[in-house]
N, C-alpha and C positions, 0 to 999 in steps of 0.2 A: 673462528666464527663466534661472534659475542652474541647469543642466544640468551643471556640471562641477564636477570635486571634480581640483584643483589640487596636482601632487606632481612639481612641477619645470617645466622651460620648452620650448621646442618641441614638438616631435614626442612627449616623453617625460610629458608631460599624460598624466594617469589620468579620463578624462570618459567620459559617458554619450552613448554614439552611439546616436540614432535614426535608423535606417534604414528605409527603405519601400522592397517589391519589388510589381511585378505579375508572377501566376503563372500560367501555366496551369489554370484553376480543375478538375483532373485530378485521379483516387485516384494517392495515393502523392507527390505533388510536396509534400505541405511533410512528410512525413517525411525525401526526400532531403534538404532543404534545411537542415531541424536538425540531420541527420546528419554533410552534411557543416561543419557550423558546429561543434558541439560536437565533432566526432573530429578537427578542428586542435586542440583543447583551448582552444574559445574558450567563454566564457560570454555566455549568452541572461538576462539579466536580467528581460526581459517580451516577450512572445509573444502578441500578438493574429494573428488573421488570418478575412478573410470576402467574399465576394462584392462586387464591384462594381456599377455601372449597366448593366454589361456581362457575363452569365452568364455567360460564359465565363472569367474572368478576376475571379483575387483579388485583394485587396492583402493583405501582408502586412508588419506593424512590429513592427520586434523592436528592444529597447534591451541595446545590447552592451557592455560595460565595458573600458573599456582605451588605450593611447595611442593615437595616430594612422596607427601599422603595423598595428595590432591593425583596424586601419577598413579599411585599404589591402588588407590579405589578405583578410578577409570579402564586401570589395564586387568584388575581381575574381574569387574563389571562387563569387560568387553569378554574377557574370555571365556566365561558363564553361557554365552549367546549359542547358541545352538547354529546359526549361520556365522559364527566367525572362525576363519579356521586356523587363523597365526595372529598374536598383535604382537608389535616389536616397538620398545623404546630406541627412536633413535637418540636421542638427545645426550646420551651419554658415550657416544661411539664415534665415530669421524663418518659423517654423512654430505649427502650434498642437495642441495634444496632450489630448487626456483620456484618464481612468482611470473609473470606477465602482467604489466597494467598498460591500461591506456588512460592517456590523461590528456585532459581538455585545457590548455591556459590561456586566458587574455591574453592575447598577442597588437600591441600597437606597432607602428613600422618602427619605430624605434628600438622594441625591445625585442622583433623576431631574431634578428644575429645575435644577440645573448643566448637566446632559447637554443637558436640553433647549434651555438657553440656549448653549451650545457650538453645540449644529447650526443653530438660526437664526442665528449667527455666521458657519455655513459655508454654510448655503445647504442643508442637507440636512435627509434624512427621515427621520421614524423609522416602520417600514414593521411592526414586529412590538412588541407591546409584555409582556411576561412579570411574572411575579410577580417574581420577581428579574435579570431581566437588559433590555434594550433591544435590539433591530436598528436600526439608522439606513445606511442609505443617502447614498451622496456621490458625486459628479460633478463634476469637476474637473482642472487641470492638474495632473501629475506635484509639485511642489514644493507646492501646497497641498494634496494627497492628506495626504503627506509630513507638514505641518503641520499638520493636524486630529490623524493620530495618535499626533502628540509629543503633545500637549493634550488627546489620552483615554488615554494611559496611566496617570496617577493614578486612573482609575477602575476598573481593570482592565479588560485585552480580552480578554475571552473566547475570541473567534476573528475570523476575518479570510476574508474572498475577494475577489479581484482578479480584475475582466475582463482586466487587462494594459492598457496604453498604444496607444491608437491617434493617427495620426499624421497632417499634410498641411500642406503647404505653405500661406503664406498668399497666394503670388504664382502 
C-alpha cells in the first residue's frame, strides 16, 4: 500500500498518516477533537468516524498529511483529551483501509460501455443511471479509490462524495 508521497528522508517525509482513536461516544467529543487538530494548523485530509461493538465508544480515522512531527503532535494532542481513550498510528504497521465513493460522469451513448467496462475493472456499481450522466458506486482501498478516478476523468466527473477512509489494523 503506497500511503506516502516522498519529499526528502527521515522524519522530514510528507506521507499520509492514518490514525484511529476510540472516543467517548459523547455530544461534542469529535468537535473537540477536530478543533483541536486543525487550530494547531494541522490538516484532516479524511474524517470518518462511528460506533463501535461497544455503544459507548467510537472509533474515529482521520488521514493527516505531513512529516513525522506533524504525527508526534497530533497523537500526543489526541491523547491529552480526557474523552479519548486509545489513538493508534496505523501507518506504520500492515492495516486495511477503505473508502466508498459515489461518482456522477457524463455519460453520452457512446461512452456508457467504456464507463461500464471501467467499473467491472473496479469492482463497482452503477447505482443510478440518467439520460446523460452515470452514478457508479466503489469500495475500496485509498490508492485504488485514487485510481478509478485518474481513469474516469476523460469522462468527465460531474461530481464526487466520499464517506472518508475508514481504518484497522490487520493484527
Amino acid at each position: 500500500m503506497s500511503n506516502n508521497t516522498n519529499n526528502g528522508n527521515n522524519g522530514n517525509s510528507i506521507r499520509r498518516h492514518t490514525i484511529t482513536a476510540l472516543l467517548d461516544n459523547q455530544p461534542g467529543v469529535l468537535a473537540r477533537v477536530v478543533g483541536l487538530i486543525s487550530g494547531r494548523g494541522y490538516n484532516i485530509e479524511s474524517l470518518n468516524v462511528g460506533p463501535t461493538q461497544d455503544p459507548t465508544v467510537s472509533r474515529l480515522t482521520m488521514v493527516v498529511p505531513g512529516n513525522d512531527h506533524v504525527l508526534v503532535q497530533v497523537t500526543k494532542q489526541l491523547d491529552k483529551q480526557v474523552d479519548v481513550i486509545k489513538v493508534t498510528d496505523l501507518t506504520k504497521e500492515p492495516f486495511l483501509n477503505r473508502e466508498c465513493i459515489l461518482v456522477k460522469i457524463a455519460a453520452s451513448r457512446k461512452d456508457r460501455s467504456s464507463i461500464i467496462e471501467l467499473m467491472d475493472v473496479f469492482g463497482g456499481d452503477i447505482v443510478s443511471a440518467q439520460a446523460d450522466a452515470l452514478v457508479v458506486q466503489l469500495v475500496g482501498e485509498q490508492d485504488r479509490i485514487a485510481d478509478f478516478l485518474n481513469l474516469a476523468k476523460p469522462f468527465r466527473i460531474l461530481d464526487v462524495s466520499r464517506s472518508g477512509v475508514i481504518a484497522m489494523a490487520k493484527e
